[in-house]
SERO-4910 file (N, C-alpha, C, O; in steps of 0.05 Angstrom, whole numbers):
BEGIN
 pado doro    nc1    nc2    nc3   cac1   cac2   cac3    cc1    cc2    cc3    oc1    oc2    oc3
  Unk    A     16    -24      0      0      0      0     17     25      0     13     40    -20
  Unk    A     35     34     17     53     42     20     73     57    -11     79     79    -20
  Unk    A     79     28    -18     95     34    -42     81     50    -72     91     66    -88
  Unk    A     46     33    -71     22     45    -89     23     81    -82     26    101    -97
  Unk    A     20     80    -52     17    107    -50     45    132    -54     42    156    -59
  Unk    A     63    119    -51     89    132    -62     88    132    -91     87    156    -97
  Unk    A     88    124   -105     91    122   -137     60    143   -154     60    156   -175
  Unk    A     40    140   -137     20    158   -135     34    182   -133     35    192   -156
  Unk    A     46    197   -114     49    218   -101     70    221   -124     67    242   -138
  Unk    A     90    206   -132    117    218   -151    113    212   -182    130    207   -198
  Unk    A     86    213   -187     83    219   -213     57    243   -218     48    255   -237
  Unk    A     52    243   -192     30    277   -195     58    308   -190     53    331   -199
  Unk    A     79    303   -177     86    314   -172    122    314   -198    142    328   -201
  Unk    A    113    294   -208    147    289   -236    138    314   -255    160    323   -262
  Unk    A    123    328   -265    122    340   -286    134    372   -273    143    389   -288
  Unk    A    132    376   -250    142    402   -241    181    400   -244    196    419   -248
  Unk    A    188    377   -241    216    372   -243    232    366   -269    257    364   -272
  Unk    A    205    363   -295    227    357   -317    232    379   -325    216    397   -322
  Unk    A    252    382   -334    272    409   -351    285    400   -382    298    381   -390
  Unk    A    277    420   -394    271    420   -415    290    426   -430    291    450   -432
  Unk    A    312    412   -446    340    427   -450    341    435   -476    353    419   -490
  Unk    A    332    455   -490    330    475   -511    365    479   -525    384    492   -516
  Unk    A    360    458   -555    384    461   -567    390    496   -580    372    511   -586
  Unk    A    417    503   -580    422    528   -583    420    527   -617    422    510   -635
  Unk    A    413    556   -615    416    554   -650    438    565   -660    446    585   -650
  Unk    A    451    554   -680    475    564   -691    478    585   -694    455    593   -693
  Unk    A    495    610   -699    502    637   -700    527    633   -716    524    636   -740
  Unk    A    549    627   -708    568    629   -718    571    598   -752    555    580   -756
  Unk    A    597    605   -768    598    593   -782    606    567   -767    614    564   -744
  Unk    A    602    546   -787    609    511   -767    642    513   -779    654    493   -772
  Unk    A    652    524   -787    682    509   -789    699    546   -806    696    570   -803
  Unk    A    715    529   -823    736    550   -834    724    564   -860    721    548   -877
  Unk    A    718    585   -866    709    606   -882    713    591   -908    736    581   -907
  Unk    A    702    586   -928    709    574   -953    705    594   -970    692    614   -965
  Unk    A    714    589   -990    703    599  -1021    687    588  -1033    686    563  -1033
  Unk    A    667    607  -1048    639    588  -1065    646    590  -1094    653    574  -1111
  Unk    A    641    619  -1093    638    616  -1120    641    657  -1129    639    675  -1113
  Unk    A    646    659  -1154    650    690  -1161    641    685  -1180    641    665  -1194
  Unk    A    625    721  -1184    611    726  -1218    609    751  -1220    610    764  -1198
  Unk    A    605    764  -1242    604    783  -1249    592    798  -1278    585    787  -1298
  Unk    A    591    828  -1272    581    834  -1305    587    867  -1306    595    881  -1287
  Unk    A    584    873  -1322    599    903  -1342    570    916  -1351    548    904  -1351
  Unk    A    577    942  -1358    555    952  -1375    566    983  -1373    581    992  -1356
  Unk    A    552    997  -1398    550   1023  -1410    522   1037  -1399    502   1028  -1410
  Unk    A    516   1063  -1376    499   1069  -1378    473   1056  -1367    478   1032  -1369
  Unk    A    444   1059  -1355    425   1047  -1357    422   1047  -1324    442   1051  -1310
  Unk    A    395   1041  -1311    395   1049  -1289    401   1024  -1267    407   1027  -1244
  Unk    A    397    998  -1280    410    983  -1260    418    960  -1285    411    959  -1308
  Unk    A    438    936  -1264    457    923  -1280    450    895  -1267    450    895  -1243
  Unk    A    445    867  -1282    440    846  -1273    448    828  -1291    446    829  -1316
  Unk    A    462    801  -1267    478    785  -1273    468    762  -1252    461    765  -1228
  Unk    A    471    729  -1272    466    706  -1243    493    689  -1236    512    679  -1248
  Unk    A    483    693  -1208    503    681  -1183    497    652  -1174    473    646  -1174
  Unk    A    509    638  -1170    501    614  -1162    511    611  -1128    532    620  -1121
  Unk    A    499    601  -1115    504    602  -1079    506    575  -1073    483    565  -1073
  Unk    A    528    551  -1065    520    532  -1047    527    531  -1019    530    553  -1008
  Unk    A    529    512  -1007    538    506   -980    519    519   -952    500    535   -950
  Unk    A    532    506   -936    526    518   -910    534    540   -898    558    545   -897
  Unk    A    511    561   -882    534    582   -864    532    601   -888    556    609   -889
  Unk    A    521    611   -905    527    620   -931    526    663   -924    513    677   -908
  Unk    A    543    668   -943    547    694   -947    556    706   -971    573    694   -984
  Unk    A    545    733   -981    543    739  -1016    561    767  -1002    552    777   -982
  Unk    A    581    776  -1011    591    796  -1017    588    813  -1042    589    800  -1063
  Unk    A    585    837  -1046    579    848  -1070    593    870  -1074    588    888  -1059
  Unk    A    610    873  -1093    627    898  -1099    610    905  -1121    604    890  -1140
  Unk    A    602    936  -1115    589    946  -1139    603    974  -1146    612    984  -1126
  Unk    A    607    990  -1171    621   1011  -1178    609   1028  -1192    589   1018  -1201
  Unk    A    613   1056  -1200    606   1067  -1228    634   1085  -1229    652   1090  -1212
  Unk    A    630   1092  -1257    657   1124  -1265    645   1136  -1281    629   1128  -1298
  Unk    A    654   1163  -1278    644   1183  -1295    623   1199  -1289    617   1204  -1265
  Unk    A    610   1208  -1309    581   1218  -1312    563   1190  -1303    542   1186  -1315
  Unk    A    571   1174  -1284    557   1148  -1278    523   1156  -1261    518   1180  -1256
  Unk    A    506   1135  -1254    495   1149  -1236    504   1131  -1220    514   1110  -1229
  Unk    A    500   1136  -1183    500   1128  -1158    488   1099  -1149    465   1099  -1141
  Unk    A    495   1087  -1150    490   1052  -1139    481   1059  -1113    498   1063  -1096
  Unk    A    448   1062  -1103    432   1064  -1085    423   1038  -1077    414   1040  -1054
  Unk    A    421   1010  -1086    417    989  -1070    424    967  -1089    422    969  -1114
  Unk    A    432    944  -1075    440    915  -1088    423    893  -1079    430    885  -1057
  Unk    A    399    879  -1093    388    853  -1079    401    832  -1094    411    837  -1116
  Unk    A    401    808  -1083    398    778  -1094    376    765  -1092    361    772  -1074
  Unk    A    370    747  -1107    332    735  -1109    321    753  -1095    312    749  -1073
  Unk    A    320    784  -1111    299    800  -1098    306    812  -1065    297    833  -1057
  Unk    A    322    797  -1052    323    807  -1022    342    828  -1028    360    829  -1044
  Unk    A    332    845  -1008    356    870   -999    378    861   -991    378    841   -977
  Unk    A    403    875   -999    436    869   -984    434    897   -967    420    917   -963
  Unk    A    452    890   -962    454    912   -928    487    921   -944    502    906   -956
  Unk    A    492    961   -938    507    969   -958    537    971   -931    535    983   -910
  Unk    A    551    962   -938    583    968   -923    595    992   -923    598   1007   -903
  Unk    A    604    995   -947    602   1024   -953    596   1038   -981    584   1026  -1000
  Unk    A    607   1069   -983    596   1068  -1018    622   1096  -1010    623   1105   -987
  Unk    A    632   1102  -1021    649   1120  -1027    665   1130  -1058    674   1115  -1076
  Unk    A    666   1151  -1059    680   1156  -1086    708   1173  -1078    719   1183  -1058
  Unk    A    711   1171  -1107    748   1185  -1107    750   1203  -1109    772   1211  -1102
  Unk    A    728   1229  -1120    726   1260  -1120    747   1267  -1135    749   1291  -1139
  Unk    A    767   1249  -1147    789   1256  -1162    773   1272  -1187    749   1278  -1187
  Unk    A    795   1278  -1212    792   1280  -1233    767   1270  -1257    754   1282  -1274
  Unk    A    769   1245  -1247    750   1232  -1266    729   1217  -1232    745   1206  -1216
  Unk    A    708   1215  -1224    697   1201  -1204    697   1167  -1211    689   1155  -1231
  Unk    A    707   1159  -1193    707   1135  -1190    691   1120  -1162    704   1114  -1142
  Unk    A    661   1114  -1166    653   1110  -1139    651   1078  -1132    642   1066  -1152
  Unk    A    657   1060  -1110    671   1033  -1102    634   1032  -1074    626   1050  -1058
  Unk    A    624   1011  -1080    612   1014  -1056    614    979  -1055    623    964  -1072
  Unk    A    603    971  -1025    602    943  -1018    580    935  -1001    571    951   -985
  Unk    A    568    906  -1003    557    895  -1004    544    879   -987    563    875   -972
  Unk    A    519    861   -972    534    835   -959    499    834   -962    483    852   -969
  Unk    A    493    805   -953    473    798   -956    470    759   -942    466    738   -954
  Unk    A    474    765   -911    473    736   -898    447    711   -909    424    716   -915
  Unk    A    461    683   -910    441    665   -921    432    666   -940    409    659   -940
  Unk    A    443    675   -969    428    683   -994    413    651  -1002    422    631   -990
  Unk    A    394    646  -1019    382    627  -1029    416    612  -1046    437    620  -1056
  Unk    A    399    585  -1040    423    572  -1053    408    569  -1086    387    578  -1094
  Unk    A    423    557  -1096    424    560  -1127    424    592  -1139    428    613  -1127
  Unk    A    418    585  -1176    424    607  -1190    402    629  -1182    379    619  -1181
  Unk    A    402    660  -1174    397    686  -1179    405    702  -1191    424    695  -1205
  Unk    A    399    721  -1193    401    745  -1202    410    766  -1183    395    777  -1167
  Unk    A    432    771  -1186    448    800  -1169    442    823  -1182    449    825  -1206
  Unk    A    428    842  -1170    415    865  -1184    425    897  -1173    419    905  -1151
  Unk    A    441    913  -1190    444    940  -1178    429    964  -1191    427    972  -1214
  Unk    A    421    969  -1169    403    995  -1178    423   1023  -1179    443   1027  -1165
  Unk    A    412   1038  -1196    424   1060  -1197    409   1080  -1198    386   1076  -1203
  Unk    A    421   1112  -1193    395   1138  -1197    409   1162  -1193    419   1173  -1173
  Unk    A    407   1172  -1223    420   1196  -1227    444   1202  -1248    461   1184  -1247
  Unk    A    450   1218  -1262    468   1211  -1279    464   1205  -1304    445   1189  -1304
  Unk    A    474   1209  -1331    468   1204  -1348    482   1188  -1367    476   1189  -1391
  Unk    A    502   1170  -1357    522   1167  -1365    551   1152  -1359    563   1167  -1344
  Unk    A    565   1132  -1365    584   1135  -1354    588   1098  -1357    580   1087  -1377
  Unk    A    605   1079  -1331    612   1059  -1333    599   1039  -1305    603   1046  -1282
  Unk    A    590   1022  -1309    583   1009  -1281    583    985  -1290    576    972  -1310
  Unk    A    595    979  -1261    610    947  -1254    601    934  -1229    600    947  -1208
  Unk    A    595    906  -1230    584    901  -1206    609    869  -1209    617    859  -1230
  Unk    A    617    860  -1180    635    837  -1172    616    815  -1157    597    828  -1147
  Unk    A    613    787  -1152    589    772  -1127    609    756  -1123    616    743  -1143
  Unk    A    625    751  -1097    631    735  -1079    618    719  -1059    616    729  -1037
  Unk    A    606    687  -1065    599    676  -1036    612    661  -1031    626    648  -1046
  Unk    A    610    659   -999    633    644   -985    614    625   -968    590    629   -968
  Unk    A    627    603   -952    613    602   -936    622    592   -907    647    591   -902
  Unk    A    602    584   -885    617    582   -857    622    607   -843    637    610   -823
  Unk    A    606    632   -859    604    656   -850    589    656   -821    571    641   -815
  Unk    A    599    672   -809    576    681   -777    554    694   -796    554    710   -815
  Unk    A    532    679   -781    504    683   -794    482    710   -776    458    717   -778
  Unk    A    503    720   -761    490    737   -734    506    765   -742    492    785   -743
  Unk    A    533    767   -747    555    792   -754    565    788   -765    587    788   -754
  Unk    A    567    782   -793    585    771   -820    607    789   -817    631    783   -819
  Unk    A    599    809   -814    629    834   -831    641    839   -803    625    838   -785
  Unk    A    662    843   -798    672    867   -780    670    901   -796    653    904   -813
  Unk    A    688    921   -788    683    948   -799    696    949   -818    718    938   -819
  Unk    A    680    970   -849    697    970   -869    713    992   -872    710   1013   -860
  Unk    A    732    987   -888    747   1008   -890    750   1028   -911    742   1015   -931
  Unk    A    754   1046   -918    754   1065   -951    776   1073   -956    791   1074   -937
  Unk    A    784   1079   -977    804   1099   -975    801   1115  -1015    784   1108  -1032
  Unk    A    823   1134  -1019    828   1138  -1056    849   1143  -1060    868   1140  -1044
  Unk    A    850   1152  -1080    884   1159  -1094    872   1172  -1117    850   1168  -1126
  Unk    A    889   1188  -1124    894   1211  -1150    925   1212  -1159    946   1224  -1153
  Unk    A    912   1185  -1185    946   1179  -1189    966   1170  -1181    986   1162  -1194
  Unk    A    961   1172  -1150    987   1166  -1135    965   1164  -1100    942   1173  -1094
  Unk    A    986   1145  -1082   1010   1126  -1084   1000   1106  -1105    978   1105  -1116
  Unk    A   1034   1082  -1109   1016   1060  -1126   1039   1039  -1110   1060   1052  -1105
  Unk    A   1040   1012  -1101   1004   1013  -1105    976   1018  -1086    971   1005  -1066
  Unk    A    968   1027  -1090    940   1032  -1076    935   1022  -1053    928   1000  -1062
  Unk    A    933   1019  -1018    933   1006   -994    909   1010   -982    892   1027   -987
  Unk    A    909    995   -968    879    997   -944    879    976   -922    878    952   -928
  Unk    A    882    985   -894    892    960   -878    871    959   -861    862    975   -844
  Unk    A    863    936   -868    829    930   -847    847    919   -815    860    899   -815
  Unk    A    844    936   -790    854    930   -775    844    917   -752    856    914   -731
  Unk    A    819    910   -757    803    893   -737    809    867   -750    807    852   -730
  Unk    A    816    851   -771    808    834   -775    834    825   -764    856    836   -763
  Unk    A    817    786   -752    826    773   -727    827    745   -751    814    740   -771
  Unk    A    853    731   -735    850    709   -746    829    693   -749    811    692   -732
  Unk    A    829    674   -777    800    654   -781    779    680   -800    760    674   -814
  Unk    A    788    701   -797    770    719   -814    785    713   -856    804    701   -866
  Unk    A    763    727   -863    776    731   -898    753    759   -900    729    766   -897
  Unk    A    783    769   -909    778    795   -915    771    803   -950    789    799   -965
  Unk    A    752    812   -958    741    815   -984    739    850   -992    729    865   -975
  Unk    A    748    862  -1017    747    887  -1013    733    885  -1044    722    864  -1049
  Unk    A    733    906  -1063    724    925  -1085    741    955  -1092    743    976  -1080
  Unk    A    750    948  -1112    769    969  -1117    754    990  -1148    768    987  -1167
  Unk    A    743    999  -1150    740   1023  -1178    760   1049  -1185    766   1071  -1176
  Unk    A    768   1031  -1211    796   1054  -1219    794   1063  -1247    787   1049  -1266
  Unk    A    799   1087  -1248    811   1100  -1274    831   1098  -1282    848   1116  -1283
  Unk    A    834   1069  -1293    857   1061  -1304    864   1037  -1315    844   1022  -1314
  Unk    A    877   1028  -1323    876    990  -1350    896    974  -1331    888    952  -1322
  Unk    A    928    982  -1321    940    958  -1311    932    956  -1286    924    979  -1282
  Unk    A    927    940  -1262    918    927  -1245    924    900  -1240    918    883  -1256
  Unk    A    939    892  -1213    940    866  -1196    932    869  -1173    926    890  -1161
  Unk    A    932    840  -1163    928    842  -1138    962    842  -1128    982    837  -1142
  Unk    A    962    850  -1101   1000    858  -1091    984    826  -1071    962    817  -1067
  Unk    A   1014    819  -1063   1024    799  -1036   1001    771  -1039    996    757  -1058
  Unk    A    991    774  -1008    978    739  -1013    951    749  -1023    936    729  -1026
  Unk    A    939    773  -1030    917    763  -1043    911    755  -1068    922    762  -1090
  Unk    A    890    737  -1062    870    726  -1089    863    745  -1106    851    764  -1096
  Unk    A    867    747  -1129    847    760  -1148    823    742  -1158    823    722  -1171
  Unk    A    801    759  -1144    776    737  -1151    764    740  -1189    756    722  -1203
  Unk    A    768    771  -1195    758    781  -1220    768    804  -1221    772    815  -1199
  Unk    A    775    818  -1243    781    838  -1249    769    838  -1287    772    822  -1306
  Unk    A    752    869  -1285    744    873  -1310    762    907  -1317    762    928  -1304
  Unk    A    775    901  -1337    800    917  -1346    783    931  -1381    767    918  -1395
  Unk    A    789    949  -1384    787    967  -1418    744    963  -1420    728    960  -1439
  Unk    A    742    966  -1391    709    966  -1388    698    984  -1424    703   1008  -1427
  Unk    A    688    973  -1440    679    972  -1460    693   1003  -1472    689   1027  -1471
  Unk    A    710    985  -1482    741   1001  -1489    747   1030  -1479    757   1046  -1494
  Unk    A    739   1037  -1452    742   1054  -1433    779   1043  -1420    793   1023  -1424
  Unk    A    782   1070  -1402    809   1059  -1380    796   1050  -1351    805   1054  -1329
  Unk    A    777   1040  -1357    750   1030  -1329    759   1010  -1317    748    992  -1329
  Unk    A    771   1001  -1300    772    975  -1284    753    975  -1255    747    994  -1241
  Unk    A    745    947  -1252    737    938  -1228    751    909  -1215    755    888  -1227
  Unk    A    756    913  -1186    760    886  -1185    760    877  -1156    767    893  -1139
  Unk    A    753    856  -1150    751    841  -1124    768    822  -1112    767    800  -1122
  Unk    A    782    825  -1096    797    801  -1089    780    792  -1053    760    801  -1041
  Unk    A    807    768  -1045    808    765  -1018    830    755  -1000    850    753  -1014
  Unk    A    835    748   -977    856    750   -970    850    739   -937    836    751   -921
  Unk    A    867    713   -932    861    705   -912    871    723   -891    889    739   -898
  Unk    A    861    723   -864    874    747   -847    880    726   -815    868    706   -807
  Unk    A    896    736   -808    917    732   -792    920    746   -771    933    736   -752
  Unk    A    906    781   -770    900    790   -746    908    815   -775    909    809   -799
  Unk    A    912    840   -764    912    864   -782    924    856   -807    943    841   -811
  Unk    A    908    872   -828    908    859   -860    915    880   -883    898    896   -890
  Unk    A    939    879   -896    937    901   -910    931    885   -945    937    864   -956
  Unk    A    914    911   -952    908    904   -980    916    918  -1005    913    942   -999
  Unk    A    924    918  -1025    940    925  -1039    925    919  -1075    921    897  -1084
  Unk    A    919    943  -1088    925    936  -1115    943    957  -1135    946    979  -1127
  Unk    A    952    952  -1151    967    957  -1168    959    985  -1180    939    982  -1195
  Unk    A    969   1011  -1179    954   1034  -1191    973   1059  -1205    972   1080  -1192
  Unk    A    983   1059  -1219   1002   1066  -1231   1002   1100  -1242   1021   1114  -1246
  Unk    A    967   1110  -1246    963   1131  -1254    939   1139  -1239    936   1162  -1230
  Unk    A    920   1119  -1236    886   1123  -1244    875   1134  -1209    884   1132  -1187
  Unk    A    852   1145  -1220    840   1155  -1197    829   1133  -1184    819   1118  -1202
  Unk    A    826   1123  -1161    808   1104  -1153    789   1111  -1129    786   1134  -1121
  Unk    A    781   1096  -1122    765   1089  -1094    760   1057  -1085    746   1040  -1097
  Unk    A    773   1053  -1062    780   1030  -1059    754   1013  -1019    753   1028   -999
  Unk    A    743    994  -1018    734    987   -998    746    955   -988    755    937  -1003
  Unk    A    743    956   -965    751    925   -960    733    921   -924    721    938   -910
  Unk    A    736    904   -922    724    890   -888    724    859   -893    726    846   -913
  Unk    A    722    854   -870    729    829   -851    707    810   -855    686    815   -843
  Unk    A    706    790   -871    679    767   -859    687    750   -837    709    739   -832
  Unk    A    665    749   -826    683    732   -789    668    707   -797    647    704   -811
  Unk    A    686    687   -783    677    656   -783    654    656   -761    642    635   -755
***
């Protein structure tokens, strides 16, 4: 009787004691920053410019270097399948000829082929270039650390920008827009794309990346041309 009435008593009173252990949800990337995939496209004029990207993997992140020169108009927003990207920065070179460099990001893009789309407004004229980098194993909560800007008029060459937050396990991705045809990447970075004699203009655009190690300097090749240059940190 005894024992009936104990097992009575510790099953009216078991449901106040179970605890409930709530799996965490991922935030950060699961492992080491990869490379996906790069694409790109050119054009003369017109108010926005579209090109398709293909996205796989896990942890996924779209970087987007977009540009104009000249009588260009202003690159006011970049989506993929339609979603808004969130803008890093947008700066120009105020030099001689304008050269304006803006950047990109857009956490979890749809996997498979889209459409990377830049809008533009204003201007009548001129050269626009857009770069798509996805990576993946990106932090899905704070992809970027802070970006950085910088220009040149002609000079120095080559061209620098040192993202100084970025911490090891990061890869650092920038966008360079120059008034000018020769162009590399300097030291350990990647050249992901570079579009050179932009429809037989001295128009270049180009994107690289560069694993980082803790402060990161970035470097392209600039011999004459006006530029405007961006870069930041994607964190694992």
């Amino acid at each position: 009787m005894i024992s009936h009435w104990l097992l009575a008593w510790w099953l009216a009173l078991a449901p106040q004691f179970i605890v409930v252990k709530r799996q965490a949800v991922p935030t950060a990337g699961g492992g080491a920053i990869s490379f996906d995939a790069v694409s790109g496209a050119t054009q003369v004029t017109g108010s926005t410019l579209t090109w398709s990207h293909t996205c796989t993997g896990s942890n996924r992140a779209l970087f987007v270097s977009a540009s104009s020169l000249g009588d260009s108009p202003t690159v006011t927003g970049v989506t993929y399948n339609s979603v808004a990207m969130t803008q890093l920065w947008n700066f120009d070179s105020s030099g001689g000829v304008s050269a304006q460099s803006s950047g990109w990001i857009l956490v979890a893009p749809a996997t498979g082929a889209h459409n990377i789309v830049i809008t533009l407004s204003g201007g009548s004229g001129g050269y626009i270039a857009g770069i798509g980098q996805s990576w993946t194993e990106v932090n899905q909560t704070t992809p970027t650390r802070t970006a950085f800007t910088t220009s040149a008029d002609g000079s120095p060459n080559p061209i620098s920008l040192t993202v100084s937050d970025a911490q090891s396990g990061d890869v650092v991705v920038d966008g360079a827009a120059i008034y000018d045809t020769a162009h590399t990447a300097v030291g350990n970075q990647t050249q992901r794309r570079l579009d050179t004699n932009i429809s037989g203009s001295n128009y270049t655009h180009g994107s690289q990346s560069a694993a980082a190690t803790g402060s990161t300097v970035m470097q392209w090749t600039n011999p004459s041309g006006f530029a405007s240059y961006g870069a930041v940190a994607l964190r694992p």
